[in-house]
C-alpha positions in Angstrom: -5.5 -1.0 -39.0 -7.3 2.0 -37.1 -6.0 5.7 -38.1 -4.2 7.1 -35.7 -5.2 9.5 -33.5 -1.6 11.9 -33.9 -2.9 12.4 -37.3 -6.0 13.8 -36.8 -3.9 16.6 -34.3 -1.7 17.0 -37.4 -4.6 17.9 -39.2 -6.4 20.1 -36.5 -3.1 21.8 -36.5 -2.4 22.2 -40.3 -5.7 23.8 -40.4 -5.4 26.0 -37.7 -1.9 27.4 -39.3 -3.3 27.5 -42.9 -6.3 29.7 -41.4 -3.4 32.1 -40.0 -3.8 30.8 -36.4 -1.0 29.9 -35.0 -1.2 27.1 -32.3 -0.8 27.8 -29.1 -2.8 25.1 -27.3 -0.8 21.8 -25.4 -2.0 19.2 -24.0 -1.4 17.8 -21.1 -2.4 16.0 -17.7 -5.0 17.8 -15.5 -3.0 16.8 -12.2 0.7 17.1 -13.1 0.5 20.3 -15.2 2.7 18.8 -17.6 2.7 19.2 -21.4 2.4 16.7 -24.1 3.0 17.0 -27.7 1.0 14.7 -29.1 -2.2 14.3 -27.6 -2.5 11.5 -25.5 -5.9 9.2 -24.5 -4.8 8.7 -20.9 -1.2 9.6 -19.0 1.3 7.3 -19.6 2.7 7.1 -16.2 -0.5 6.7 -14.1 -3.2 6.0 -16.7 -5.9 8.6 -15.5 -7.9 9.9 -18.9 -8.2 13.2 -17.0 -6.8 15.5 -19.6 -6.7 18.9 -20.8 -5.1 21.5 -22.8 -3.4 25.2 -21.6 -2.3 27.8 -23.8 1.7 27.4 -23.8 4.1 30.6 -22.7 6.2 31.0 -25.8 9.2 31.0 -23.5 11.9 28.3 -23.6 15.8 28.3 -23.9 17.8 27.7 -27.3 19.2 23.9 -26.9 20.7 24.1 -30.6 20.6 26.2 -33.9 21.7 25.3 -37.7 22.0 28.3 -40.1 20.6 27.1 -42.9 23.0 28.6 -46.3 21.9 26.4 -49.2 17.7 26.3 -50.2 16.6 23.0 -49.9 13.7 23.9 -52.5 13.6 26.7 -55.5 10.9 28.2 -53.0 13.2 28.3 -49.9 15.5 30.4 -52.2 14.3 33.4 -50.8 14.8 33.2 -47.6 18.5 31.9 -47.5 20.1 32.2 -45.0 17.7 31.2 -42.6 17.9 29.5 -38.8 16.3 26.1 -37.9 16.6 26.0 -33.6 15.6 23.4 -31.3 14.1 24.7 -28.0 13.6 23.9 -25.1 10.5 25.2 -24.1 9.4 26.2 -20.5 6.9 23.7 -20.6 9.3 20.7 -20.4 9.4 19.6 -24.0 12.2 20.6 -27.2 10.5 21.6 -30.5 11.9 22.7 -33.6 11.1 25.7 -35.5 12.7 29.1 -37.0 14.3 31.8 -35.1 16.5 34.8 -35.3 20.1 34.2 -37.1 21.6 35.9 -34.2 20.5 33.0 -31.8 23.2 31.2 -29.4 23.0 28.0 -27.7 21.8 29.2 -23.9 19.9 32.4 -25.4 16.6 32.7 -23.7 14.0 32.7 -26.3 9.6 33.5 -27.0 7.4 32.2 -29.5 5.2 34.2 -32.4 4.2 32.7 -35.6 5.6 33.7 -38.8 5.1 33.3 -42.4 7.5 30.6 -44.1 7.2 29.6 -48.1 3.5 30.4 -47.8 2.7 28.4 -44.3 2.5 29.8 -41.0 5.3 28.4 -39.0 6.6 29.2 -35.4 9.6 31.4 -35.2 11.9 31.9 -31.8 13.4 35.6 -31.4 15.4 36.8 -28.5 13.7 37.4 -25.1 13.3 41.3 -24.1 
């Protein structure tokens, strides 16, 4: 069985956080302008291999939010309470990550990188 290739992005990722980078980079097709989370060998829906990657806005809209009251780990102690959010970002996919307690379903939303339990994590705060 070959490795797969969505690992390997995990791992260009995990490094890219743990060296205090946060990552900003999507891929995507050329031709559509269209993001893609994971980074794909060829489009799905016409098969062209011309690929690339653009750096991603930050912006999206909040699609969910769950206050988080009880620390799932002695190290998440901390930080209780804290918010987990889904997004939906203005590139045309949802993520998860932190954000602001404050946030509302509908709230418009950017993107920064913040530190989590020792790990650089993205973090959603209300757009100005």
């Amino acid at each position: 069985m070959s490795a797969c290739s969505w690992s390997a992005c995990d791992e260009r990722t995990n490094r890219r956080l743990d060296q205090g980078r946060g990552s900003d980079r999507l891929p995507g097709l050329r031709r559509l302008r269209r993001a893609a989370i994971f980074p794909p060998q060829f489009c799905a829906a016409c098969g062209s291999s011309d690929l690339t990657e653009h750096r991603a806005s930050g912006a999206g809209t909040v699609y969910a939010t769950s206050l988080v009251c009880r620390a799932a780990t002695p190290e998440t102690r901390a930080h209780v309470p804290y918010n987990i959010v889904l997004v939906d970002t203005d590139e045309g996919f949802r993520m998860m990550a932190h954000g602001d307690n404050d946030l509302g379903i509908g709230d418009k939303v950017t993107a920064r990188f913040t530190q989590f339990v020792g790990r650089l994590v993205p973090y959603f705060a209300k757009a100005k």
